[in-house]
N, CA, C and O of each residue as an XYZ file, in Angstrom:
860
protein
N     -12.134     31.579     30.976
C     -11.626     30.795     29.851
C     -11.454     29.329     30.289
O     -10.520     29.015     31.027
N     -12.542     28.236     29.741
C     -11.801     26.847     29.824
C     -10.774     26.352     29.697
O     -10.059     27.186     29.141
N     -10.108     25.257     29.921
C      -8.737     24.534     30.096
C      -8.820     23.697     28.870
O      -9.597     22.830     28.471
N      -7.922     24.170     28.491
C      -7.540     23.069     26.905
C      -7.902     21.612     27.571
O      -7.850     21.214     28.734
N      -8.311     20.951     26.268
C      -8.959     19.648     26.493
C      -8.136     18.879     25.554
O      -7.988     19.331     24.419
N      -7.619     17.844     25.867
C      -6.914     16.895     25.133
C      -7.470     15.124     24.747
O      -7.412     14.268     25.630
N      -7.924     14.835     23.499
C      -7.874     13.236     23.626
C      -7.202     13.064     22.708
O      -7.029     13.696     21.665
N      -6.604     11.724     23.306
C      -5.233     10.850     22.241
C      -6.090      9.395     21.948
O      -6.790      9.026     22.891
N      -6.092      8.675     20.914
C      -6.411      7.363     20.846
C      -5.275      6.487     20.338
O      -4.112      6.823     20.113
N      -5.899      5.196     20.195
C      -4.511      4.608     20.090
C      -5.046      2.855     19.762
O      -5.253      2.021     20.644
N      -5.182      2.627     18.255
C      -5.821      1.577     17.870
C      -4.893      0.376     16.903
O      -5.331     -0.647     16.376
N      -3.467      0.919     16.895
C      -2.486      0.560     16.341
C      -2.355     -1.198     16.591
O      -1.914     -1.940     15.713
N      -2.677     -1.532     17.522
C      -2.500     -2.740     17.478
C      -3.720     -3.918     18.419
O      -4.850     -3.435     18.343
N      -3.711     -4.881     18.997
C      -4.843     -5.378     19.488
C      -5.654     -5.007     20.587
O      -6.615     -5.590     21.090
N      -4.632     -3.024     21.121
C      -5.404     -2.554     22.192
C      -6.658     -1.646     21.518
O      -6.254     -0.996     20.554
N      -7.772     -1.500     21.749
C      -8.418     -0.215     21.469
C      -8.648      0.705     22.892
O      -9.445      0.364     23.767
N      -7.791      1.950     22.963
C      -7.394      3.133     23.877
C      -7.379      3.965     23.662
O      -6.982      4.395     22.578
N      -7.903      4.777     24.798
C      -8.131      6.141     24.560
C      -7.757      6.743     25.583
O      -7.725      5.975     26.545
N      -7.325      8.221     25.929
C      -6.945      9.191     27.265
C      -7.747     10.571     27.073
O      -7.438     11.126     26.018
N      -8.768     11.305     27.894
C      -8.733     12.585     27.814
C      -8.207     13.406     28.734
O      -8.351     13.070     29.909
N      -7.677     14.324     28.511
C      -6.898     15.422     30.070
C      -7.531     16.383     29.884
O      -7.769     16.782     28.744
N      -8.060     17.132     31.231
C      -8.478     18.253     30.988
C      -7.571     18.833     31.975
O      -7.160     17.989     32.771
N      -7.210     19.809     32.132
C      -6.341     20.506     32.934
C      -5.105     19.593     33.876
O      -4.018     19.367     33.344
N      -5.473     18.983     35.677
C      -4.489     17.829     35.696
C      -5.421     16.623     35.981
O      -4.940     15.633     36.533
N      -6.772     16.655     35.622
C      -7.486     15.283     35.074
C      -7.362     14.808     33.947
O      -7.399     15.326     32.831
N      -7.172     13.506     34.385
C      -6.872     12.394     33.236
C      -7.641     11.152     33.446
O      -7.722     10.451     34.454
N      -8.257     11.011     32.142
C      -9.286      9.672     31.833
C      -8.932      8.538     30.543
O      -9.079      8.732     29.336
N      -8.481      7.453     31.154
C      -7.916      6.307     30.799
C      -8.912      5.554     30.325
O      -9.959      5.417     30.958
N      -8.683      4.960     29.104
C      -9.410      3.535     28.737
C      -8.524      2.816     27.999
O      -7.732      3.317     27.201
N      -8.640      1.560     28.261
C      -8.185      0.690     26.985
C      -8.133     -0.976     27.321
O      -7.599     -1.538     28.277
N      -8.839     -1.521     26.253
C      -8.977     -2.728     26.201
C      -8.521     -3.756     25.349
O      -8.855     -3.574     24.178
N      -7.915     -4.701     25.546
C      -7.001     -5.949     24.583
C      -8.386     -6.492     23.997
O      -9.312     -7.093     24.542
N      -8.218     -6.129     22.897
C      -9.965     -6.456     21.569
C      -9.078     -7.624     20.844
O      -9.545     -8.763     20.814
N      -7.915     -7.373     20.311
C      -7.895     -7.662     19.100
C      -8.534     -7.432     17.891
O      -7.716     -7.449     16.971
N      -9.477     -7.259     17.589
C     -10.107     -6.785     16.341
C     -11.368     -6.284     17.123
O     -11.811     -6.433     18.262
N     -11.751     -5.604     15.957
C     -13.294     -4.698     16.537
C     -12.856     -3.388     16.905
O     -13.484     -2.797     17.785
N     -11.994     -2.916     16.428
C     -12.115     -1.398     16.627
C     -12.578     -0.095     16.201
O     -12.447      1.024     16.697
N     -13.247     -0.591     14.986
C     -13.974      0.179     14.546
C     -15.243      0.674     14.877
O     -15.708      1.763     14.541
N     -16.048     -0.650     15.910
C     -16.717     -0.885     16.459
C     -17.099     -0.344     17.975
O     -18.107      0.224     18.397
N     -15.852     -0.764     18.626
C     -15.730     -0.296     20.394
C     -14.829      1.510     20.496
O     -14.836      2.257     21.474
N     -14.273      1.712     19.381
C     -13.455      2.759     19.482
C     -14.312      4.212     19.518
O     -13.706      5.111     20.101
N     -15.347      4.489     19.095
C     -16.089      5.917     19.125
C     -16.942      6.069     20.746
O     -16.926      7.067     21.466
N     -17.825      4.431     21.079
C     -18.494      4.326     22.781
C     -17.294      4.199     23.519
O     -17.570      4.606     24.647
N     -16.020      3.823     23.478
C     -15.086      4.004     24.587
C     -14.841      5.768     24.919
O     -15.028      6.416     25.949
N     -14.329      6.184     23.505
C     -14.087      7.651     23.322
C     -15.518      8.852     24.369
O     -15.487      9.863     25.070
N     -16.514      7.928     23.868
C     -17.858      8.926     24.456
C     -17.693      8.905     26.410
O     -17.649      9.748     27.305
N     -17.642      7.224     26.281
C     -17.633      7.160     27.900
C     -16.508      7.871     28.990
O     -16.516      8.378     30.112
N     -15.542      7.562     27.891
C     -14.001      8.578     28.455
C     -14.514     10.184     28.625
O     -14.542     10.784     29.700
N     -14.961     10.806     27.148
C     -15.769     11.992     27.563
C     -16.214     12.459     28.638
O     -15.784     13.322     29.403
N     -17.526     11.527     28.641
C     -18.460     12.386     29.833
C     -17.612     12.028     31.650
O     -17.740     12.683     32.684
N     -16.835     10.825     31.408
C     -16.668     10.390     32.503
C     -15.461     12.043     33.229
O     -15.440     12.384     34.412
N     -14.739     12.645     32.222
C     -13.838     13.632     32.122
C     -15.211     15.258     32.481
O     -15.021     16.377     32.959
N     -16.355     14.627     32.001
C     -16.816     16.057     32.090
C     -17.211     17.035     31.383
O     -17.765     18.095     31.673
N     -16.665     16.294     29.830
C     -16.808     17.452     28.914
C     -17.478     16.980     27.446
O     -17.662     15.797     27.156
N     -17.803     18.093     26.585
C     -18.644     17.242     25.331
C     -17.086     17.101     24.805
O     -16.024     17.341     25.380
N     -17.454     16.490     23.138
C     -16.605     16.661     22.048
C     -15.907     18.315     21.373
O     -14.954     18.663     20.676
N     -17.313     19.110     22.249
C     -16.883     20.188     20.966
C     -15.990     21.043     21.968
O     -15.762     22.240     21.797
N     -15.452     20.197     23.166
C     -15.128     21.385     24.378
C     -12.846     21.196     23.797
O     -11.861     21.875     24.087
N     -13.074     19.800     22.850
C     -12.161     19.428     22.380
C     -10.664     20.281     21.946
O     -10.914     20.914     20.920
N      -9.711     20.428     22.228
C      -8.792     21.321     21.880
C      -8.040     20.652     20.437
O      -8.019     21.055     19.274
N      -7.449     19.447     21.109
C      -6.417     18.783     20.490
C      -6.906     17.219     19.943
O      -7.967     16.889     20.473
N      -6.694     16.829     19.581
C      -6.909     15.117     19.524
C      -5.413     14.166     18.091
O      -5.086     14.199     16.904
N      -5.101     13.567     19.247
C      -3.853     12.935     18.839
C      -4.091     11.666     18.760
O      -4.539     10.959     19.664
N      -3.657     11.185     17.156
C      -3.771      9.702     17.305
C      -2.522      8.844     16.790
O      -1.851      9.398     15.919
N      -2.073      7.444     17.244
C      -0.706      7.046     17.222
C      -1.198      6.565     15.842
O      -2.202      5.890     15.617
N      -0.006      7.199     14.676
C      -0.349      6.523     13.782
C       0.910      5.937     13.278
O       1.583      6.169     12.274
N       1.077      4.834     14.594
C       2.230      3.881     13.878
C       3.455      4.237     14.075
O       3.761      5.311     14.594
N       4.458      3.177     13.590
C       3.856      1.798     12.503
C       3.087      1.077     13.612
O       3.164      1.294     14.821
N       2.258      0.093     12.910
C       1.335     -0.737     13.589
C       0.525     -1.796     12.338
O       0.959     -2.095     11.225
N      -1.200     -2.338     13.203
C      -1.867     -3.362     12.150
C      -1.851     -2.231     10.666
O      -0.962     -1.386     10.560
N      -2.499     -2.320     10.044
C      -2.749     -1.552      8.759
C      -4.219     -1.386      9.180
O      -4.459     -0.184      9.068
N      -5.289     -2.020      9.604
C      -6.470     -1.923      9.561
C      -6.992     -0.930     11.000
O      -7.780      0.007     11.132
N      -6.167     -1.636     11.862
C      -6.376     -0.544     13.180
C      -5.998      0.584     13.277
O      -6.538      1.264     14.150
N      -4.964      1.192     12.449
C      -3.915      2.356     12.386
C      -5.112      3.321     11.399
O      -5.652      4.362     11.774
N      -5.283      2.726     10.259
C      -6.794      3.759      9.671
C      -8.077      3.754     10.289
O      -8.755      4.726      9.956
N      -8.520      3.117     10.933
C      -8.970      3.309     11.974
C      -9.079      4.691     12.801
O      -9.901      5.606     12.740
N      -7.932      4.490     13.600
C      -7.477      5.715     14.806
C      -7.637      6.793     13.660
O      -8.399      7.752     13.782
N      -6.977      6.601     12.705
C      -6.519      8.187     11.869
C      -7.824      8.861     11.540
O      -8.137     10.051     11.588
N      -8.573      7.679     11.160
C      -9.645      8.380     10.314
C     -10.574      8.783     11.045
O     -11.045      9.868     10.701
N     -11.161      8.151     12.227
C     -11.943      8.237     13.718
C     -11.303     10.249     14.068
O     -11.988     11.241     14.315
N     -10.040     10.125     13.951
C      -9.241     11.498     14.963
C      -9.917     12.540     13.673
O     -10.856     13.312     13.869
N      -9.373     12.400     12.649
C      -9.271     13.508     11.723
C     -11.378     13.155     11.318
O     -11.841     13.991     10.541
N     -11.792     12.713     11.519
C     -13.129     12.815     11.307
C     -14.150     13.578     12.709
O     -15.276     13.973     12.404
N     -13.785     13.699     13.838
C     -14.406     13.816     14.901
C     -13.591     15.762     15.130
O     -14.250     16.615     15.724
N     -12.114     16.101     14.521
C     -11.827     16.984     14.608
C     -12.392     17.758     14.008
O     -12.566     18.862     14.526
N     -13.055     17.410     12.277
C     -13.932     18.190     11.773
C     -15.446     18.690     11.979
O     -15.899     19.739     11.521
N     -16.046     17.881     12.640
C     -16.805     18.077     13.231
C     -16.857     18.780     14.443
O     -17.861     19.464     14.643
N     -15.771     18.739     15.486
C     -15.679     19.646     16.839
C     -14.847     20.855     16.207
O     -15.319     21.864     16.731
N     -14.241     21.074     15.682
C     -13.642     22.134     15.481
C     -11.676     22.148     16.023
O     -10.866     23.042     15.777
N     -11.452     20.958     16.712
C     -10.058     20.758     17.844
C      -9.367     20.388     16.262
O      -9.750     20.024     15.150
N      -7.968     20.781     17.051
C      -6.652     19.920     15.712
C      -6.371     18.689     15.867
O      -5.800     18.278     16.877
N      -6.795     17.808     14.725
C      -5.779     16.486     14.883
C      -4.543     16.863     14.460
O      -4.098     17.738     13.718
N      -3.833     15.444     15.521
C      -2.818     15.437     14.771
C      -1.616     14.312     14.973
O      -1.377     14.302     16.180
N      -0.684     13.276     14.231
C      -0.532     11.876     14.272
C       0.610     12.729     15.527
O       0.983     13.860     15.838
N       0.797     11.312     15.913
C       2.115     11.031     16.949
C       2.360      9.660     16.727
O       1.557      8.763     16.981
N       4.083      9.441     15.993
C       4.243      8.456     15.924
C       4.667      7.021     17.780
O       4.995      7.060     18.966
N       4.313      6.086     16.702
C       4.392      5.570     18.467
C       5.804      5.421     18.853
O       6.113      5.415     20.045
N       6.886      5.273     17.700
C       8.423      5.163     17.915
C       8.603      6.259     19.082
O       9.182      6.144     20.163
N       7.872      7.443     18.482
C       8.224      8.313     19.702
C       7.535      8.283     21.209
O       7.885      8.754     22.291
N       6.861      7.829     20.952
C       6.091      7.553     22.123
C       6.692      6.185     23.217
O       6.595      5.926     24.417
N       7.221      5.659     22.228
C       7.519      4.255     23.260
C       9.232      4.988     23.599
O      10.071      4.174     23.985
N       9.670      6.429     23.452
C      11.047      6.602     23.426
C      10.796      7.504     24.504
O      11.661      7.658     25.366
N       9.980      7.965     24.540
C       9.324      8.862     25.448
C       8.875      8.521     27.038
O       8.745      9.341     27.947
N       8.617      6.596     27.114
C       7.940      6.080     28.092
C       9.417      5.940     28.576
O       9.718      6.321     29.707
N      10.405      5.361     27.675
C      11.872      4.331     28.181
C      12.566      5.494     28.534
O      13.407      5.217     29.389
N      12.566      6.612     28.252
C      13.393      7.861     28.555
C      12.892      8.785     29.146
O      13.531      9.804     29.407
N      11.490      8.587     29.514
C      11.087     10.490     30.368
C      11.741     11.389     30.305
O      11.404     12.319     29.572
N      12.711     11.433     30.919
C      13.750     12.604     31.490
C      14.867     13.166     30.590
O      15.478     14.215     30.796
N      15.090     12.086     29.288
C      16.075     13.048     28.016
C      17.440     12.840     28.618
O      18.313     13.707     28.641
N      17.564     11.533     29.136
C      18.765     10.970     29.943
C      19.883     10.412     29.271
O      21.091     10.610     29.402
N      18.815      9.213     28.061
C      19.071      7.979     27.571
C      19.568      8.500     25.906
O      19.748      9.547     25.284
N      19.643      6.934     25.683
C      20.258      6.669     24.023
C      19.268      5.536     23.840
O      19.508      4.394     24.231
N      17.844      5.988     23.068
C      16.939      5.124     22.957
C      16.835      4.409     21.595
O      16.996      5.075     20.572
N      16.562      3.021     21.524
C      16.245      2.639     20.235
C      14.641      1.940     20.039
O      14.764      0.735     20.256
N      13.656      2.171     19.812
C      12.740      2.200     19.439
C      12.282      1.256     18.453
O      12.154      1.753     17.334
N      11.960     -0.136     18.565
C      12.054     -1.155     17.736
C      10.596     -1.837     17.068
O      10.420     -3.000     17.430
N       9.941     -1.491     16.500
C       8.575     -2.388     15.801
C       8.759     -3.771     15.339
O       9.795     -3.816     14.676
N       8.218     -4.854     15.410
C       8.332     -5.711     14.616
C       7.018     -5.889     13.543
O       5.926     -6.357     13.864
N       7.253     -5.588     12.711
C       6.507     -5.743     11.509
C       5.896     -7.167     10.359
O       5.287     -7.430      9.323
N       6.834     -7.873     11.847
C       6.313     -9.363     11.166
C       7.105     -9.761      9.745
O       7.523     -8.954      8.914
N       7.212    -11.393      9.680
C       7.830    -11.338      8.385
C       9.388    -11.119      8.525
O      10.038    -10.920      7.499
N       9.970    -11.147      9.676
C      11.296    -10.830      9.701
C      12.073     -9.193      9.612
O      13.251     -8.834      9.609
N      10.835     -8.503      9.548
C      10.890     -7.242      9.019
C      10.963     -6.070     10.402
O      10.206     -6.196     11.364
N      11.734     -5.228     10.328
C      11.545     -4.317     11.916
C      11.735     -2.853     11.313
O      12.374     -2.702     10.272
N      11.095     -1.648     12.075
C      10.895     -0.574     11.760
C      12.307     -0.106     13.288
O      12.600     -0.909     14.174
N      12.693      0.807     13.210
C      13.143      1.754     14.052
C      13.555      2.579     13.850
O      13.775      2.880     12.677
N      14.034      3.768     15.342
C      14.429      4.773     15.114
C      15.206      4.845     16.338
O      14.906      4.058     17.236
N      16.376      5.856     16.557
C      17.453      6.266     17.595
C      16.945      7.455     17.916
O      16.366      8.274     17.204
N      17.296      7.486     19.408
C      16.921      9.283     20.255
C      17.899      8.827     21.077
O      18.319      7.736     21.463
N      18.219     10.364     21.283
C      19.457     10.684     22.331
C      18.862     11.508     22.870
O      18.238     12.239     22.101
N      18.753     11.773     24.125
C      18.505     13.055     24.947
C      17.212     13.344     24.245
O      17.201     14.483     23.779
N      16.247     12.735     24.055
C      14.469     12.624     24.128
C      14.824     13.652     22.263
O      14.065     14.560     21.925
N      15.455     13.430     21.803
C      15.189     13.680     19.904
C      15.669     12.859     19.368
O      16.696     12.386     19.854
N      15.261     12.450     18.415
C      15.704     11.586     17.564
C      16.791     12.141     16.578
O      16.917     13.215     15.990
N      17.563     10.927     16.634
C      18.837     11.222     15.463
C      19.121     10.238     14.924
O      20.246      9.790     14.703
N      17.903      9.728     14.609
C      18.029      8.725     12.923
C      16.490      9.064     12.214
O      15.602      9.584     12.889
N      16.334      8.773     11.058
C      15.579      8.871     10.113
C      14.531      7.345     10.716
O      14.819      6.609     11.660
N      13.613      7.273     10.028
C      13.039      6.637     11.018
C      13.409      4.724      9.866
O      12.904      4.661      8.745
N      13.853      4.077     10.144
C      14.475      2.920      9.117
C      13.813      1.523      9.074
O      13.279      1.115     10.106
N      13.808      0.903      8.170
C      13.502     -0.362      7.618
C      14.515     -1.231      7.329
O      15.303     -1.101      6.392
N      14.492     -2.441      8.423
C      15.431     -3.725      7.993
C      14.797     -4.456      8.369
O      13.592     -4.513      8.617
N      16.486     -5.800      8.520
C      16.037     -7.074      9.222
C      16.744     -6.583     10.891
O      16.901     -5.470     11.392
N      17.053     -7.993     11.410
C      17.312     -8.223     12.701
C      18.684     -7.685     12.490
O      18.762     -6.719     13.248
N      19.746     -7.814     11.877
C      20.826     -7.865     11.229
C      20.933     -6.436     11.075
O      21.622     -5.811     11.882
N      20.361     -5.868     10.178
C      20.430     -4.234     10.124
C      20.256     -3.410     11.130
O      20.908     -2.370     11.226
N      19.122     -3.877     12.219
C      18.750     -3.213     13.356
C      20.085     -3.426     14.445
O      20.429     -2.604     15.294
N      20.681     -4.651     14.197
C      21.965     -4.544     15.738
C      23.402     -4.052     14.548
O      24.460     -4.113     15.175
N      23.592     -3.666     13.255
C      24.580     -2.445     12.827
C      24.138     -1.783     13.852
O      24.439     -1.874     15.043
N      23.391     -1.096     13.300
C      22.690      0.206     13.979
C      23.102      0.153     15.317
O      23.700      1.149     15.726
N      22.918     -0.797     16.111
C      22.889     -0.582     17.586
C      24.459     -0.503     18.250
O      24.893     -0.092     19.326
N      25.097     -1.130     17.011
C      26.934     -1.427     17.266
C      27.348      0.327     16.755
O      28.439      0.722     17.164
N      26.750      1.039     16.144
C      27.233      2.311     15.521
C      26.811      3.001     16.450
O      27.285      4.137     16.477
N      25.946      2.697     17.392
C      25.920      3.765     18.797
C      26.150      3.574     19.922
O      26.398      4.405     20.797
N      26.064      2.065     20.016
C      26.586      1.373     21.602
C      26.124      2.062     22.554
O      26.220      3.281     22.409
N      25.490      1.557     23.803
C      25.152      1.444     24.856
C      23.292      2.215     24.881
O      22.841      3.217     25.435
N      22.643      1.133     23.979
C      21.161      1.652     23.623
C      20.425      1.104     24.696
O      20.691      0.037     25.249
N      19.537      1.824     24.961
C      18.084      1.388     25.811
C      17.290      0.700     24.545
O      17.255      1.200     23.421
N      16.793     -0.274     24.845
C      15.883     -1.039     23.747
C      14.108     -1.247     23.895
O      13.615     -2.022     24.715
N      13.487     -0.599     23.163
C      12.115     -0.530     23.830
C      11.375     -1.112     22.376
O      11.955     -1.095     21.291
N      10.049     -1.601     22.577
C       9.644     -1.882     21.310
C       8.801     -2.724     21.143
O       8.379     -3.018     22.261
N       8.064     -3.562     20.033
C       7.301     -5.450     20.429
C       8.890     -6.043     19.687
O       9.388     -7.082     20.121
N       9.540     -5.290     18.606
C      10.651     -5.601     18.192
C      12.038     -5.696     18.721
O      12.879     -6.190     17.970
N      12.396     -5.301     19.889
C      13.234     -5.379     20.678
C      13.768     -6.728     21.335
O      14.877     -6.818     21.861
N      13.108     -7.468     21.267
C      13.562     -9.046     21.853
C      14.240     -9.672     20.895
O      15.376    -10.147     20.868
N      13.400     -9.605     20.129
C      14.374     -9.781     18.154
C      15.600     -9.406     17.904
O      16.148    -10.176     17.116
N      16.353     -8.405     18.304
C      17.782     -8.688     18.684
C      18.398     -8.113     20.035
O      18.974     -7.080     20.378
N      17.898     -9.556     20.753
C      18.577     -9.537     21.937
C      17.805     -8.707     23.393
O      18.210     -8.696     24.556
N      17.191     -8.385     23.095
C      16.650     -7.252     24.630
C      15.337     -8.560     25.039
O      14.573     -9.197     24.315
N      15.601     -8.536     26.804
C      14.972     -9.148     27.767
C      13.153     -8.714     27.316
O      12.679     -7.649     27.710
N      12.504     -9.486     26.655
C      11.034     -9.005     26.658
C      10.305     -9.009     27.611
O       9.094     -8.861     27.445
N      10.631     -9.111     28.362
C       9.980     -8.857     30.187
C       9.666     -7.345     30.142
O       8.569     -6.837     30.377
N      10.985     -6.611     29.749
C      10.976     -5.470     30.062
C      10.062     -4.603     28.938
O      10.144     -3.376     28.894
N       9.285     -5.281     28.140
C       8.801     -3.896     27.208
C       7.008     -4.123     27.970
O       6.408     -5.155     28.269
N       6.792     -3.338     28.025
C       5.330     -3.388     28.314
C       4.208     -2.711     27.032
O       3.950     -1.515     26.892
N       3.627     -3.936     26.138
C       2.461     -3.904     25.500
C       1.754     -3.067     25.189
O       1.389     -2.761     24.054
N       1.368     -2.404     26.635
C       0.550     -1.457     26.398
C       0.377     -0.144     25.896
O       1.388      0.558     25.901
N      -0.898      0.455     25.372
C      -1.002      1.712     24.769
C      -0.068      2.758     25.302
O      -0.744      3.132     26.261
N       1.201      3.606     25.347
C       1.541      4.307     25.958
C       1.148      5.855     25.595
O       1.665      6.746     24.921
N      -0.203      5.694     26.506
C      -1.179      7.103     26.572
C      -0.922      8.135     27.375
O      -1.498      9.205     27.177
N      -0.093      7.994     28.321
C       0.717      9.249     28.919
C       1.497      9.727     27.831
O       1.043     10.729     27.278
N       2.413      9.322     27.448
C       3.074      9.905     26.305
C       2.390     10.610     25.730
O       2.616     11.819     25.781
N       1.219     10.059     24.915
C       0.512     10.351     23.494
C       0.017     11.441     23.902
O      -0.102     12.407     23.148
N      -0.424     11.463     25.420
C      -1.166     13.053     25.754
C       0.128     14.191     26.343
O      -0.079     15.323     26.779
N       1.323     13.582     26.216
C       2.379     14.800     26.541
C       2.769     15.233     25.135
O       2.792     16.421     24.816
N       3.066     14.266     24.321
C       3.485     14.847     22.453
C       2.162     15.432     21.820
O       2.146     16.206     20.863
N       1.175     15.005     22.418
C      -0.230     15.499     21.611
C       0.163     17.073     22.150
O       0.523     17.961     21.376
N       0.053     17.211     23.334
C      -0.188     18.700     23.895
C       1.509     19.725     23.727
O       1.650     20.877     24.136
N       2.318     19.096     23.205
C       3.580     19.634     23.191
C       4.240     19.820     21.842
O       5.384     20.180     21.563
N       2.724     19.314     20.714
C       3.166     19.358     19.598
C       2.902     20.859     18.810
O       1.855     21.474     19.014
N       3.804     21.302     18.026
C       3.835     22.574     17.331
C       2.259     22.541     16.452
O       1.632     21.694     15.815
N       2.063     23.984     16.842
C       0.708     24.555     16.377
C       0.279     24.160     14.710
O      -0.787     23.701     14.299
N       1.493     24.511     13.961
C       1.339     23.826     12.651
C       1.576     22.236     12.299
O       1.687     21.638     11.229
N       1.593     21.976     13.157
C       2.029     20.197     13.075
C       0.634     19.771     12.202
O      -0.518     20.128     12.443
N       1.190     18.756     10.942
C      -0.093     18.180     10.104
C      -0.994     17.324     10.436
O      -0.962     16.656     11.470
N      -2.017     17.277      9.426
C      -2.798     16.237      9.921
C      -2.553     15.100      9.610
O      -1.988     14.752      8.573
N      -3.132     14.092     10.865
C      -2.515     12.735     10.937
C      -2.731     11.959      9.815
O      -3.583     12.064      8.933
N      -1.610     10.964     10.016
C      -1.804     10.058      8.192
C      -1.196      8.843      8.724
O      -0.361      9.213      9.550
N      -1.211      7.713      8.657
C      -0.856      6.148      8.946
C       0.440      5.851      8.830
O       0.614      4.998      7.959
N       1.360      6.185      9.320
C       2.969      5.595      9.438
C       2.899      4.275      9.057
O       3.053      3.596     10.072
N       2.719      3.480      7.945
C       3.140      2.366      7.472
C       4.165      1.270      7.769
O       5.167      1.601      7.136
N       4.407      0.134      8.417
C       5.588     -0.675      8.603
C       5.714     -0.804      6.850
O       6.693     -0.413      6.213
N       4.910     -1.221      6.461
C       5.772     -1.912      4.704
C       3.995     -1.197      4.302
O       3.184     -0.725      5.100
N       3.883     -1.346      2.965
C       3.056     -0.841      1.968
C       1.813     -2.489      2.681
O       2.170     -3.397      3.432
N       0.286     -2.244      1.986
C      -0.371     -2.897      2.424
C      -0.603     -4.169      1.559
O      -0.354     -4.055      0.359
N      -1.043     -5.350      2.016
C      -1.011     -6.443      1.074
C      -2.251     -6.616      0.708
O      -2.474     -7.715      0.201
N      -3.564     -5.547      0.837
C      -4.348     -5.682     -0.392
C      -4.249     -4.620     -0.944
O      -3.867     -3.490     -0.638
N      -4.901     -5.443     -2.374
C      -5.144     -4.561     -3.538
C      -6.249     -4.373     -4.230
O      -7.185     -5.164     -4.338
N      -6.085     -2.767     -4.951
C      -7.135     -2.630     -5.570
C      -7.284     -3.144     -6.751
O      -6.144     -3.359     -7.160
N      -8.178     -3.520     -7.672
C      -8.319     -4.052     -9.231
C      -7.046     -3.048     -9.813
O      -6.917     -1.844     -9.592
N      -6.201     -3.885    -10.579
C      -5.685     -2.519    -11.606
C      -4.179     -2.506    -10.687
O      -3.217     -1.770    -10.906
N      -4.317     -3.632     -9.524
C      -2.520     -4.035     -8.741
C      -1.957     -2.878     -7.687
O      -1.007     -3.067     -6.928
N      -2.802     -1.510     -7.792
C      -2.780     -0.501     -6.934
C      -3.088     -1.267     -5.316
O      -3.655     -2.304     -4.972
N      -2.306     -0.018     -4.498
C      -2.854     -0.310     -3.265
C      -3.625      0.849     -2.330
O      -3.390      2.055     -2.410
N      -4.426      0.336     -1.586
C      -5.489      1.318     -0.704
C      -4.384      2.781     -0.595
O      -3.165      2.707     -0.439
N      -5.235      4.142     -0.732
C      -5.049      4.965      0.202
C      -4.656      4.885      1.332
O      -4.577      5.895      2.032
């Protein structure tokens, strides 16, 4: 019997990244594009493949961060994961990145994490974990709403691109795709877990004729 095969991607913002694990091999990519991911994101995925050893259809799982993040890169990842799963036969399935960046600042289920997006616009997404679960709903404010929050739990770890925004040292957050994570929640996620869909910071600012907005 082969070894479950795992890829996570991760197009949420100006990285395009990818990880596959096959048993305790692990194959890393990811590159600061800024745009073009629609483009570099399927030949990174292939080269990660073969470089791992294995086709697409040897695929178990495939996890993609869907957010919050760009709007254009985030459908992207989703649609890339849940399109390549139908074809191999593996489960997609989203992992938000709140959890993922709570996951990098806490490993061990130690901490009191707060998990901060900035959404631009003055606008920030977060969420609270204690002991590696979350125990807030996942929320929408300003800078102002996000440090209530942080005074109603006192003594938070602050991780995030939104975290400097009230008050945390931005030295300490690191940018990057956090693809260890994505391949520990990908592979640790419940069998019925749904298929992935775009965690939204705010609704999108185009529109369709008729004042609607995109799917």
């Amino acid at each position: 019997m082969s070894e479950p095969a795992f890829l996570v991607v991760d197009t949420i913002g100006p990285w395009c990244a990818c990880a596959v694990k096959v048993g305790d091999q692990i194959v890393m990519r990811a590159e600061e594009i800024g745009r073009g991911h629609a483009e570099r994101l399927a030949p990174m995925v292939s080269e990660a493949l073969e470089d791992a050893g294995i086709s697409p259809q040897s695929l178990t799982r495939i996890g993609v961060n869907i957010g919050p993040g760009g709007f254009a890169g985030t459908r992207v990842g989703v649609a890339f994961a849940r399109g390549l799963a139908l074809s191999t036969g593996a489960k997609a399935l989203g992992v938000s990145n709140l959890d993922a960046l709570a996951l990098r600042t806490d490993p061990k289920g130690e901490r009191t994490v707060m998990a901060i997006h900035d959404a631009k616009r003055g606008d920030l997404v977060w969420r609270v974990y204690t002991h590696g679960r979350p125990v807030t709903d996942i929320c929408h404010g300003n800078a102002h709403d996000a440090q209530d929050e942080m005074e109603a739990f006192g003594g938070l770890y602050l991780t995030g691109s939104g975290a400097a925004l009230v008050g945390a040292d931005p030295s300490h957050f690191d940018p990057a795709p956090p693809l260890h994570e994505l391949l520990q929640l990908t592979e640790a996620a419940p069998a019925d877990a749904p298929a992935p869909s775009p965690l939204y910071a705010r609704p999108p600012d185009a529109k369709l004729p008729g004042g609607q907005t995109p799917a």
